[in-house]
N, CA, C and O atoms as a GROMACS GRO file, in nm:
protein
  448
    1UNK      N    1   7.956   8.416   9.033
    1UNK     CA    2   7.889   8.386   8.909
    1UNK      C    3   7.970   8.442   8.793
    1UNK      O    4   8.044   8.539   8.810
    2UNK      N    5   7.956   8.378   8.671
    2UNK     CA    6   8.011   8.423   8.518
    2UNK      C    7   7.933   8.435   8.435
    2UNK      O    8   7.855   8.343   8.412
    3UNK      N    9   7.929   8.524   8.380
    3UNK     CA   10   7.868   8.529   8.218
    3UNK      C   11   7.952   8.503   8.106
    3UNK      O   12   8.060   8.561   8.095
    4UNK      N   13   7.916   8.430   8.031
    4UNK     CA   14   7.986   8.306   7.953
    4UNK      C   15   7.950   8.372   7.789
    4UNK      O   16   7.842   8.331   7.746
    5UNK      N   17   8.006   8.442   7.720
    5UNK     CA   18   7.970   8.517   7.589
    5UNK      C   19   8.046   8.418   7.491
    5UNK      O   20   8.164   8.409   7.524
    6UNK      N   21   8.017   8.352   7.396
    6UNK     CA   22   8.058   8.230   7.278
    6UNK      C   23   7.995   8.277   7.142
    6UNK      O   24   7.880   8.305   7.110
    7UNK      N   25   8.114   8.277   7.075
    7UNK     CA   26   8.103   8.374   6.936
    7UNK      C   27   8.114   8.204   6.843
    7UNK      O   28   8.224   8.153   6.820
    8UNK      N   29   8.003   8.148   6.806
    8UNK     CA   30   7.996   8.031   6.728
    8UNK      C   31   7.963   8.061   6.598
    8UNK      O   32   7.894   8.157   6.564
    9UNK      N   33   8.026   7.957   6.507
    9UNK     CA   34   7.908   7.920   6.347
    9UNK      C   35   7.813   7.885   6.366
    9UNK      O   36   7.798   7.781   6.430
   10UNK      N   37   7.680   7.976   6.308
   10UNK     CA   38   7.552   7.943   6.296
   10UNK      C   39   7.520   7.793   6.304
   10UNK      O   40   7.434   7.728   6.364
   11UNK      N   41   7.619   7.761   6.223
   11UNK     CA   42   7.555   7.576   6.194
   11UNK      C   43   7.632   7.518   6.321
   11UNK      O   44   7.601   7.400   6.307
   12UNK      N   45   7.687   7.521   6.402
   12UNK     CA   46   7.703   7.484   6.534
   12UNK      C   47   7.592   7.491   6.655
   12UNK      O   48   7.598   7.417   6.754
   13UNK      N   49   7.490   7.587   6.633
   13UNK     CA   50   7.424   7.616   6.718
   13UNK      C   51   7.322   7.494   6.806
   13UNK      O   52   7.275   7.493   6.920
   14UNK      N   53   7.317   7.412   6.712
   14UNK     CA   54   7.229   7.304   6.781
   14UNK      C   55   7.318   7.244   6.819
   14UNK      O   56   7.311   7.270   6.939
   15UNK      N   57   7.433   7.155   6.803
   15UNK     CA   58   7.523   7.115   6.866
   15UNK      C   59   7.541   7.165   6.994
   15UNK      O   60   7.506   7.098   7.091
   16UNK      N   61   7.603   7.301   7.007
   16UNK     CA   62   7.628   7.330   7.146
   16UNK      C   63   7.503   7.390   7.239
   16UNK      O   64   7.506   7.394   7.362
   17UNK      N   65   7.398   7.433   7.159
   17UNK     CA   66   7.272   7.386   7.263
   17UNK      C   67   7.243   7.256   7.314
   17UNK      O   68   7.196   7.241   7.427
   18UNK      N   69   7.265   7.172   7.245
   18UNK     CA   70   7.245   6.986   7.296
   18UNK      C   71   7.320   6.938   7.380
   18UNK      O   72   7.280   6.856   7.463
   19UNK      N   73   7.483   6.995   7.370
   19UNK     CA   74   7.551   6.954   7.461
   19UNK      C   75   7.533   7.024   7.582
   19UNK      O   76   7.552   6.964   7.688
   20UNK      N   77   7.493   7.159   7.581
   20UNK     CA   78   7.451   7.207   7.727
   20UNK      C   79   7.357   7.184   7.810
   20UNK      O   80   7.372   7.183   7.932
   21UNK      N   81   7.231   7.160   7.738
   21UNK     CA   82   7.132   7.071   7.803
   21UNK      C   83   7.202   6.937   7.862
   21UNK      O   84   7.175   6.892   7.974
   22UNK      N   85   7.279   6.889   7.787
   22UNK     CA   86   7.320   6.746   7.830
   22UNK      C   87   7.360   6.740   7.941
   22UNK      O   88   7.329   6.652   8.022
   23UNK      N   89   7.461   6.867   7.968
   23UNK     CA   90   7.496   6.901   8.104
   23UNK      C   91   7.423   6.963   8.202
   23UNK      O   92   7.479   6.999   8.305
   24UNK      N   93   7.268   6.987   8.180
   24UNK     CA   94   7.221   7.047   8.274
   24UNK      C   95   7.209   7.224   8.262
   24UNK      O   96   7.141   7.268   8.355
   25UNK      N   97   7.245   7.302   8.194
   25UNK     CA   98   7.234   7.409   8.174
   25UNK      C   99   7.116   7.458   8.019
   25UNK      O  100   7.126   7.439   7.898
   26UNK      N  101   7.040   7.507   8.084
   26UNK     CA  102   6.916   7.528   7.993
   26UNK      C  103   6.901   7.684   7.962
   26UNK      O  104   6.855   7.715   7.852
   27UNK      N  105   6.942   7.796   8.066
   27UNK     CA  106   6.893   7.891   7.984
   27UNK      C  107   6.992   8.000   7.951
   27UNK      O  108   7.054   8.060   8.039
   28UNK      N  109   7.005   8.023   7.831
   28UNK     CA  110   7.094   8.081   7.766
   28UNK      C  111   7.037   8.211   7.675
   28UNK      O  112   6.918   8.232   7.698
   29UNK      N  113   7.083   8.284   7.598
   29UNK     CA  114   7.071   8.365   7.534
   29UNK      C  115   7.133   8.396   7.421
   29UNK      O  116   7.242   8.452   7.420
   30UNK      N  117   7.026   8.337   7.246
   30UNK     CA  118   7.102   8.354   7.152
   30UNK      C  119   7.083   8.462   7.022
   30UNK      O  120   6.975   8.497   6.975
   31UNK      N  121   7.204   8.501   6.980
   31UNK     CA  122   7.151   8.632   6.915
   31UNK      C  123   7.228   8.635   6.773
   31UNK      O  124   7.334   8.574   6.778
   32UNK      N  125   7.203   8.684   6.665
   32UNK     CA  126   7.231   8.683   6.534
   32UNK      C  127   7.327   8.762   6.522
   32UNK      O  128   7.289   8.870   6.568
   33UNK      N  129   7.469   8.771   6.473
   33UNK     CA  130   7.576   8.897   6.497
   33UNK      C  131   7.626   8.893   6.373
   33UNK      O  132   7.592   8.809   6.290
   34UNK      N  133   7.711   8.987   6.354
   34UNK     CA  134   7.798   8.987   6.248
   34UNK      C  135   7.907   9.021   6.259
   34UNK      O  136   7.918   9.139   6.292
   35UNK      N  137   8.034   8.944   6.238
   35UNK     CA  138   8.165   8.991   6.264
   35UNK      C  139   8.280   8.940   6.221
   35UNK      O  140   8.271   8.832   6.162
   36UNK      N  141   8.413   8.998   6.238
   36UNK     CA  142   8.521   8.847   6.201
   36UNK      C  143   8.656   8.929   6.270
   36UNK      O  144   8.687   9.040   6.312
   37UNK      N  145   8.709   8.802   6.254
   37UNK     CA  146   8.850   8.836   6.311
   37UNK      C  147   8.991   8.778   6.227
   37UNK      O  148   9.033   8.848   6.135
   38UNK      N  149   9.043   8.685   6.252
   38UNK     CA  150   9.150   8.634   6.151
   38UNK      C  151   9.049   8.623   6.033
   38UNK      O  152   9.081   8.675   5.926
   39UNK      N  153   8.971   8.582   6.041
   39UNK     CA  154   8.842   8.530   5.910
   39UNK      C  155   8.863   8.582   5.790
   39UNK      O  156   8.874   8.535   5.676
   40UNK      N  157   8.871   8.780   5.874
   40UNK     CA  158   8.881   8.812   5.789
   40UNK      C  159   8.766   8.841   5.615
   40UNK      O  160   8.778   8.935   5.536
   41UNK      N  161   8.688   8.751   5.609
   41UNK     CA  162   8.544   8.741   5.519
   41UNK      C  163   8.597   8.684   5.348
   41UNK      O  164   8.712   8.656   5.315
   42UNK      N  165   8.531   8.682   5.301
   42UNK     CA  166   8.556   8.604   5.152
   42UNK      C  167   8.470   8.734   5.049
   42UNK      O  168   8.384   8.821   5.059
   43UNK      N  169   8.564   8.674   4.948
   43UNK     CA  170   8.486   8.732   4.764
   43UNK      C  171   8.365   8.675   4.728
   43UNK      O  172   8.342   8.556   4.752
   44UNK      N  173   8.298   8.733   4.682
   44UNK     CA  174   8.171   8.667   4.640
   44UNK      C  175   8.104   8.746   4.536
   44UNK      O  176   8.098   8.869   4.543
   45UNK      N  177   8.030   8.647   4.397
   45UNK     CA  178   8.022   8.737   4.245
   45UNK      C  179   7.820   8.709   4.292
   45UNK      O  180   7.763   8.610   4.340
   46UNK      N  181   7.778   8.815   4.260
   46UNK     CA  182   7.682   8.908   4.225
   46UNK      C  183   7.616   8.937   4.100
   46UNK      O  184   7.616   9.049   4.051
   47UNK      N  185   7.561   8.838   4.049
   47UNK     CA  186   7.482   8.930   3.890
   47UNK      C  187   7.667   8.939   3.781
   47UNK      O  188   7.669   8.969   3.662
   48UNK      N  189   7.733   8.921   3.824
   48UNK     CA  190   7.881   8.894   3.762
   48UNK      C  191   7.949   8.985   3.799
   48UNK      O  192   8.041   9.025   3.728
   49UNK      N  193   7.924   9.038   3.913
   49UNK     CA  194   8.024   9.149   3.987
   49UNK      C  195   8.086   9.084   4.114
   49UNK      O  196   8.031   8.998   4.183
   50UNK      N  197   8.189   9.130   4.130
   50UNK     CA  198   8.249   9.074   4.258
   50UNK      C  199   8.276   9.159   4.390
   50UNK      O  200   8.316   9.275   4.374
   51UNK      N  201   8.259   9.113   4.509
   51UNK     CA  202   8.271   9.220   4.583
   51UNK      C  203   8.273   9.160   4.742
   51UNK      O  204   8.207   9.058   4.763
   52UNK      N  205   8.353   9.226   4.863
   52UNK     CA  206   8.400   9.154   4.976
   52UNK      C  207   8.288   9.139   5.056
   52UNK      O  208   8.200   9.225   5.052
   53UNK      N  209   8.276   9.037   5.134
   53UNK     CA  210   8.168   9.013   5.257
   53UNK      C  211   8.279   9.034   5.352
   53UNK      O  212   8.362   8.944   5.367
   54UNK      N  213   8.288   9.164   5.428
   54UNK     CA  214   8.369   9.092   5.574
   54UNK      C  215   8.330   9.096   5.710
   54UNK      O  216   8.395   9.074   5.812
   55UNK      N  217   8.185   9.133   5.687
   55UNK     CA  218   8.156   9.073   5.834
   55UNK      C  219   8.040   8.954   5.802
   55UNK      O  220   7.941   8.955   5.728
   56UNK      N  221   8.094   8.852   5.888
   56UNK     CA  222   7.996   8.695   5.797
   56UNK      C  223   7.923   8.650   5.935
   56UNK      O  224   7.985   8.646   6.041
   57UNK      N  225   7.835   8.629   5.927
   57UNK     CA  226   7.731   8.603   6.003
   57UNK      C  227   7.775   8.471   6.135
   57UNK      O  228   7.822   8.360   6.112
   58UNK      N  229   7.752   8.509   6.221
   58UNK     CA  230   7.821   8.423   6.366
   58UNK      C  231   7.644   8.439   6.458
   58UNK      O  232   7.552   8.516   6.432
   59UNK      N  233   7.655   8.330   6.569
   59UNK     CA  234   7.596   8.330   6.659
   59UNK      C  235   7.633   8.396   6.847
   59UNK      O  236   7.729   8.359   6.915
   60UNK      N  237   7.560   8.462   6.877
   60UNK     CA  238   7.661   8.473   6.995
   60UNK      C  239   7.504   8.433   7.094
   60UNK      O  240   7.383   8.452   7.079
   61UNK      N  241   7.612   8.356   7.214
   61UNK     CA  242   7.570   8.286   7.278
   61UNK      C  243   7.582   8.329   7.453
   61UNK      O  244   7.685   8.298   7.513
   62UNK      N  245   7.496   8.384   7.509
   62UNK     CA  246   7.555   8.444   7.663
   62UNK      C  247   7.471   8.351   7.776
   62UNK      O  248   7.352   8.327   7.757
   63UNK      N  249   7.528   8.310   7.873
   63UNK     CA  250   7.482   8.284   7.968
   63UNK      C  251   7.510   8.331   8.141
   63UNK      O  252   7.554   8.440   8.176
   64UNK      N  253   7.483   8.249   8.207
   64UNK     CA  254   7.579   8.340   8.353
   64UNK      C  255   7.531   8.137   8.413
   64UNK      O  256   7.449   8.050   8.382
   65UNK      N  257   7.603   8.148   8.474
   65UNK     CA  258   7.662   8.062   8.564
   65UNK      C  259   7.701   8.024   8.662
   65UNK      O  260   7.785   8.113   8.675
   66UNK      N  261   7.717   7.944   8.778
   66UNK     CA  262   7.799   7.928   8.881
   66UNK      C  263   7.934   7.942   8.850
   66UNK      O  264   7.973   7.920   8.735
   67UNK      N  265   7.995   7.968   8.920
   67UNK     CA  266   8.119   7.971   8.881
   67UNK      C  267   8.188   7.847   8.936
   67UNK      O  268   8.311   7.846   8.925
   68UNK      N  269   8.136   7.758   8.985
   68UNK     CA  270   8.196   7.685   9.021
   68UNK      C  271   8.218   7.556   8.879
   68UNK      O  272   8.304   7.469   8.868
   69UNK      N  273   8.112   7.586   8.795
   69UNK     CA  274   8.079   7.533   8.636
   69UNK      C  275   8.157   7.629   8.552
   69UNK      O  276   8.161   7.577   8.441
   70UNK      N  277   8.208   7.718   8.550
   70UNK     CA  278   8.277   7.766   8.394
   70UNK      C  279   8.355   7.664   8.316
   70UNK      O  280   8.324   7.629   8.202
   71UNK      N  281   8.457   7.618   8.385
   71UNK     CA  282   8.528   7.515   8.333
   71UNK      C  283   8.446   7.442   8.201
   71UNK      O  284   8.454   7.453   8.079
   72UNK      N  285   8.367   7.370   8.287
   72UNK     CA  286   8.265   7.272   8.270
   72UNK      C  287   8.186   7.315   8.121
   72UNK      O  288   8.204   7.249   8.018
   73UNK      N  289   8.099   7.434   8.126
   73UNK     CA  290   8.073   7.504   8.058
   73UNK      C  291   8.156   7.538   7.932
   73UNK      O  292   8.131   7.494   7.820
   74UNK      N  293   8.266   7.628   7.965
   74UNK     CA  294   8.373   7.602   7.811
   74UNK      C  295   8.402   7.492   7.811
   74UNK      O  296   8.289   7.456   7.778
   75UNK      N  297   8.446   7.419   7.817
   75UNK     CA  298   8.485   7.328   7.759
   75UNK      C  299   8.384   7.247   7.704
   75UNK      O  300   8.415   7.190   7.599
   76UNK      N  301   8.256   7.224   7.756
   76UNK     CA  302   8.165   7.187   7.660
   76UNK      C  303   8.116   7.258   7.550
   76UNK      O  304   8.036   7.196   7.480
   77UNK      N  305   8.146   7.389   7.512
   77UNK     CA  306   8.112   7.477   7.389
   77UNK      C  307   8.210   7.474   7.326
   77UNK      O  308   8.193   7.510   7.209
   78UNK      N  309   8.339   7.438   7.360
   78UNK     CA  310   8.441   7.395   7.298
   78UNK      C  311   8.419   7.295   7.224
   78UNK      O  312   8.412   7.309   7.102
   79UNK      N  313   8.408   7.204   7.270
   79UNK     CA  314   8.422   7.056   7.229
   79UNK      C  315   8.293   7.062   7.085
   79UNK      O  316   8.306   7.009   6.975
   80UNK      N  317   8.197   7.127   7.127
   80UNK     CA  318   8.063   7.134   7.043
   80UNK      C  319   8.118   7.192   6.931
   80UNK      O  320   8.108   7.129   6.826
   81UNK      N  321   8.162   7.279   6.930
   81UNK     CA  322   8.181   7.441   6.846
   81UNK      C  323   8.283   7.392   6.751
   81UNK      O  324   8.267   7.410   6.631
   82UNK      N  325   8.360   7.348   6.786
   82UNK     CA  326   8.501   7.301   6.711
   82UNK      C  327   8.444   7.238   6.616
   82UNK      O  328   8.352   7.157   6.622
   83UNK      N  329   8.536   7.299   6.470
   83UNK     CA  330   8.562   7.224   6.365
   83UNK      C  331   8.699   7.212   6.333
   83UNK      O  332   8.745   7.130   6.253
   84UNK      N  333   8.755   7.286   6.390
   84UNK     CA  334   8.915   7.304   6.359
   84UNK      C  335   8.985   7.388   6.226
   84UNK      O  336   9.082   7.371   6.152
   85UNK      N  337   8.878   7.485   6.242
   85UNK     CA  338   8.913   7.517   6.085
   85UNK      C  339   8.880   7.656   6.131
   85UNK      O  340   8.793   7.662   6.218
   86UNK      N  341   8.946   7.798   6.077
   86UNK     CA  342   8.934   7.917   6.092
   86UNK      C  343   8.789   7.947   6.100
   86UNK      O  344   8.721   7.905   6.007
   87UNK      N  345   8.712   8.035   6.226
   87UNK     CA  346   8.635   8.114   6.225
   87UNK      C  347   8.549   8.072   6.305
   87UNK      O  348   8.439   8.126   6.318
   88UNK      N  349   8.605   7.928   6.396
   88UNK     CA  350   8.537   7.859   6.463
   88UNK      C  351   8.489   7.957   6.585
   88UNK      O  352   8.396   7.895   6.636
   89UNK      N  353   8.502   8.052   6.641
   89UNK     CA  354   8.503   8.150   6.717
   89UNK      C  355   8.538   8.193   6.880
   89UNK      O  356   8.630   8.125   6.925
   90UNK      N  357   8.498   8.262   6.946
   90UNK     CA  358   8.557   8.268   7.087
   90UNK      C  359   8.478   8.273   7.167
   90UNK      O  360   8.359   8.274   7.136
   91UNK      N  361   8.524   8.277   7.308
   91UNK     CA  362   8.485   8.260   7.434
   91UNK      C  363   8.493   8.361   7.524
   91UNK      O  364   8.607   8.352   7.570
   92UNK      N  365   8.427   8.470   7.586
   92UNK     CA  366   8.463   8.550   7.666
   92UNK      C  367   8.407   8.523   7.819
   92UNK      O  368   8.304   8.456   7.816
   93UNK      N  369   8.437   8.547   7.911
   93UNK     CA  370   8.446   8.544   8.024
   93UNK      C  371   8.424   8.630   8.147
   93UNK      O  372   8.531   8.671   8.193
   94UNK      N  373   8.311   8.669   8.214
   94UNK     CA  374   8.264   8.819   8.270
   94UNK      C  375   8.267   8.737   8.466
   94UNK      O  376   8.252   8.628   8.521
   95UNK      N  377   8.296   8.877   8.500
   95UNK     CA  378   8.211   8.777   8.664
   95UNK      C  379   8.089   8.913   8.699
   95UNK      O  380   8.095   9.035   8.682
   96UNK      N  381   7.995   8.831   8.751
   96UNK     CA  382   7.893   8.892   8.751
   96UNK      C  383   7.884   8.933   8.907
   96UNK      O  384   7.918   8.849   8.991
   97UNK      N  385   7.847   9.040   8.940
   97UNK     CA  386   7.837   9.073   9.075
   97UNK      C  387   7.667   9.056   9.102
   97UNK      O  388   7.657   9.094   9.218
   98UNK      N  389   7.546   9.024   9.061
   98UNK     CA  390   7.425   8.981   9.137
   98UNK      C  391   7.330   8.975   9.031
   98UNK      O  392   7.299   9.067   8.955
   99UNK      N  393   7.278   8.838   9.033
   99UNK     CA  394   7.173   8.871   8.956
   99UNK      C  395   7.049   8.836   9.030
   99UNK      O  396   7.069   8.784   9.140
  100UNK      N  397   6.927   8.853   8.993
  100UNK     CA  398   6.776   8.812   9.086
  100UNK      C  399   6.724   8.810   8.932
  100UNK      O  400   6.754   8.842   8.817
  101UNK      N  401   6.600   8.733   9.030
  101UNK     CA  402   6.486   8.638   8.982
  101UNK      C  403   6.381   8.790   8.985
  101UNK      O  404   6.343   8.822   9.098
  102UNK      N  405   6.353   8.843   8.916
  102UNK     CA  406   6.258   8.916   8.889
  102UNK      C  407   6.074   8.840   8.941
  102UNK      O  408   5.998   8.877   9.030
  103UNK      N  409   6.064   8.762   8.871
  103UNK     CA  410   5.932   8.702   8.933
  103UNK      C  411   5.938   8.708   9.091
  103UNK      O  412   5.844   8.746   9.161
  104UNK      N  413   6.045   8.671   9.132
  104UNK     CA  414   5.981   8.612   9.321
  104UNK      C  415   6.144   8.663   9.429
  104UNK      O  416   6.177   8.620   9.540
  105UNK      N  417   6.204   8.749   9.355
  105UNK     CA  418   6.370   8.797   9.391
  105UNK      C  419   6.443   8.703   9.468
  105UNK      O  420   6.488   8.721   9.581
  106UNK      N  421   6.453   8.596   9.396
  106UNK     CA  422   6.545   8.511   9.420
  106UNK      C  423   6.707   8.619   9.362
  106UNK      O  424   6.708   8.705   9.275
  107UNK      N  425   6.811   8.576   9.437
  107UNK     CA  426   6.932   8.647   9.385
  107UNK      C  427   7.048   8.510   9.395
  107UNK      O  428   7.034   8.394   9.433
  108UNK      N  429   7.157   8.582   9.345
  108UNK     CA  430   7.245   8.519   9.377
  108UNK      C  431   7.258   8.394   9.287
  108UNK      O  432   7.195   8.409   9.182
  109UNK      N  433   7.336   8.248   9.299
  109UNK     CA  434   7.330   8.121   9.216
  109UNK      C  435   7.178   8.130   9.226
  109UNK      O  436   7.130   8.142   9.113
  110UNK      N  437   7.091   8.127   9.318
  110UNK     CA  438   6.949   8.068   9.256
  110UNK      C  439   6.903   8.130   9.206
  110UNK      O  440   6.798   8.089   9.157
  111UNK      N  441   6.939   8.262   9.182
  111UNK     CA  442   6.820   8.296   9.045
  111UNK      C  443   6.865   8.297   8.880
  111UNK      O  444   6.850   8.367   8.780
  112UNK      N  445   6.932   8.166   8.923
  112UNK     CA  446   6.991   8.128   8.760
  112UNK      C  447   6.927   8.015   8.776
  112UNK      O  448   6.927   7.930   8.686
   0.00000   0.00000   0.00000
């Protein structure tokens, strides 16, 4: 199994939720972050003051997976996520050693 961590633009988020459903993958985990990297952050005036934003608001996105789907998986948050333009964000990649189904201890692929 993988856990699949995707650092997206907010306004991407329905996109690459739609395309994952499309594929069959429904449960995910999404969370409000703040961060940057080449991005880097922008100037922005205030009441007529100016002053840096540099950590700008991103979505991060985790799931876990078969691993026999990662591929599958990035590349569909890829394809979603992309604008081609700086800050579009990243992809990290975990392997998970066990997870269970808390309700009824399913483990392993089925308790995803």
């Amino acid at each position: 199994m993988k856990k699949i961590e995707a650092i997206i633009q907010p306004f991407k988020l329905d996109d690459v939720k739609d395309a994952l459903k499309e594929i069959g993958i429904d449960g995910m985990t999404a969370t409000e972050v703040r961060g940057h990297g080449r991005q880097k952050g922008h100037k922005e005036v205030y009441r007529g003051r100016e002053y840096q934003v540099d950590l700008l608001p991103k979505i991060k996105i985790e799931m876990v997976v078969p691993s026999a789907r990662m591929e599958e998986v990035i590349r569909t948050i890829v394809t979603a996520a992309r604008t081609g333009k700086i800050g579009d964000g990243k992809i990290f990649v975990y392997d998970v050693a066990e997870a269970v189904r808390i309700r009824n201890d399913d483990r392993g692929d089925a308790a995803l």
